[in-house]
N, C-alpha and C positions, 0 to 999 in steps of 0.2 A: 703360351704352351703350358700344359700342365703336368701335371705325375704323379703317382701313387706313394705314399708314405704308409709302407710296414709299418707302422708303430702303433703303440698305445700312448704313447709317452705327451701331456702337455705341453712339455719343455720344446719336444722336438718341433709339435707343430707351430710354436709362438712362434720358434728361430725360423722357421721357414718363413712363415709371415713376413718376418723383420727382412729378410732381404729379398723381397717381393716376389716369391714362390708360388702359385698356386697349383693346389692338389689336391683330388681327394682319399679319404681312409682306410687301407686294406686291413682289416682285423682279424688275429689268430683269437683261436680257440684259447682259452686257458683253464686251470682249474682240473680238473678229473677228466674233463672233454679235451685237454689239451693237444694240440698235433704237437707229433712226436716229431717233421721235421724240425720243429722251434724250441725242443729240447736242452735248457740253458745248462744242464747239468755237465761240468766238466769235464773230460776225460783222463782215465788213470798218468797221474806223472805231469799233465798238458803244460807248456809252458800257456805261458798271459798270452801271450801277443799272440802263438797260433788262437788260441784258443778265442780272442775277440776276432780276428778276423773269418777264422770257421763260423761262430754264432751268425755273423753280419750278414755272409755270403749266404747262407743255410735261410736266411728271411727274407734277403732277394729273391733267392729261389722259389721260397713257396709260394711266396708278396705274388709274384710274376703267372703261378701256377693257378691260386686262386683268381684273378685277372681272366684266366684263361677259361677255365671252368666255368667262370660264371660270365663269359661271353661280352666282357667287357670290352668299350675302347682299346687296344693293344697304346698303352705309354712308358714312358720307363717307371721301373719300380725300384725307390730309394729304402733301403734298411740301414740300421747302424744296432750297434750294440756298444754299451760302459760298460766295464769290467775296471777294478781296485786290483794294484799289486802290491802288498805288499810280504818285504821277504823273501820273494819269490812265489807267495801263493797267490792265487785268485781270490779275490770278497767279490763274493756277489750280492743280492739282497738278502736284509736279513732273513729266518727264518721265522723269526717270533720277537717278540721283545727282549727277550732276557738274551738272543743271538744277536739283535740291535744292540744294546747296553756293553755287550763281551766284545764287537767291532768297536767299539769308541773308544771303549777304556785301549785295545791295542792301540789305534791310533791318538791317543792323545798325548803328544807334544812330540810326535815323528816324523818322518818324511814316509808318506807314499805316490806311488805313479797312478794315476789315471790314465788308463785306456780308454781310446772311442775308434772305433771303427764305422767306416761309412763304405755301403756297396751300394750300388749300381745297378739295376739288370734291363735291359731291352735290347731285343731283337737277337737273342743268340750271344749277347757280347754284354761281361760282368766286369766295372773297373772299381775298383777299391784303393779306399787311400783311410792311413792311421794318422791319429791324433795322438799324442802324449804328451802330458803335463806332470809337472810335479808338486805335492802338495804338503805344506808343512801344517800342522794344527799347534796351538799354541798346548799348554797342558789344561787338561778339561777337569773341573773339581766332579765329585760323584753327582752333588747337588745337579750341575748344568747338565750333567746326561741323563740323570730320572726325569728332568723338565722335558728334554730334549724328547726323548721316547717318548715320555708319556702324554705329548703334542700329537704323536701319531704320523711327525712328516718322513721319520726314516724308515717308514715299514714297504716302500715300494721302490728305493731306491739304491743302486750300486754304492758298499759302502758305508750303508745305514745315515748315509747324510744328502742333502740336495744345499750346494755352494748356494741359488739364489735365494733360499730361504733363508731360516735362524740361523744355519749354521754356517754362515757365512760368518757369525762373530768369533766361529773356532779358526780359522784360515789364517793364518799369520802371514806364510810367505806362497805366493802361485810365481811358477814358470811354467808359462806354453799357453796355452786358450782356454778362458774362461768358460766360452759358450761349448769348446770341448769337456771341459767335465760336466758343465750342466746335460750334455748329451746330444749334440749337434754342432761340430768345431765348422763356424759360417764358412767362415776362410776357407779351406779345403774343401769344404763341400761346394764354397761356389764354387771354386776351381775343376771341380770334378762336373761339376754338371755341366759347364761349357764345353768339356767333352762329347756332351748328348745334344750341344747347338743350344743350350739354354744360355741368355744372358741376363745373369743377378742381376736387379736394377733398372 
């Protein structure tokens, strides 16, 4: 069986790989062309958690719509979205380097949550299931986050960090799912996909 993966994300499609998934790519617009269903931009006040599971469901939908339009095989369509809390506010990706550089220095040597949300869509019927982890970073000197930036790995990612790269050496303390903050918690997502009669493995 196969299915379609809303994403851009390479993280997303290795995890798929890894638990023997095959699918192919449904790709939003971005940039100035961007569809406004996939719209990451928060809403006034949003808590985190609606606010990932809105994003997720929002690229099912269109994952699904696009599918339809372009007269594809009808399969399920899997989206997720990462979103950072902390505080209570939303970090999403940076905006620029020096909004990179301003996300580190907050988190460096605190505890934040990782969000991951994963939806579903085929046939009329959307199931979704969240991820949450907690992430401690050790304290980051200024030196290790000019380096950090100026690598170029935080500029497309929730949080201005990606756990399987360098900045794994900031991570002190994780509780909850690895491959959830990298941006596809397997675990749950197998779980959810045998909902659709897919068996991981």
């Amino acid at each position: 069986m196969r299915l379609y993966l809303a994403s851009r994300s390479p993280r997303r499609r290795e995890l798929l790989h890894q638990i023997g998934i095959d699918f192919d790519t449904v790709v939003f617009r971005h940039g100035m062309r961007a569809d406004l269903e996939t719209d990451e931009t928060p809403l006034d006040n949003e808590d985190p958690v609606a606010y990932v599971e809105r994003i997720a469901r929002s690229k099912a939908v269109h994952g699904l719509k696009i599918v339809e339009e372009r007269r594809l095989p009808l399969r399920p369509v899997l989206a997720a979205d990462t979103t950072l809390e902390l505080d209570g506010e939303i970090i999403g990706k940076p905006l620029d380097m020096a909004d990179a550089t301003h996300i580190l220095k907050r988190l460096s040597g605190r505890t934040h949550r990782v969000l991951t949300g994963v939806a579903i869509n085929h046939l009329g019927r959307i199931a979704y299931v969240l991820s949450t982890s907690e992430v401690r970073f050790r304290v980051i000197d200024d030196a290790e986050i000019r380096h950090y930036v100026m690598s170029g790995e935080p500029m497309d990612k929730a949080g201005a960090y990606g756990i399987q790269g360098r900045a794994g050496l900031f991570v002190e303390h994780l509780a909850g799912s690895y491959t959830g903050v990298m941006g596809l918690p397997v675990c749950e997502t197998g779980e959810l996909l045998k909902k659709f009669g897919f068996r991981p493995l």
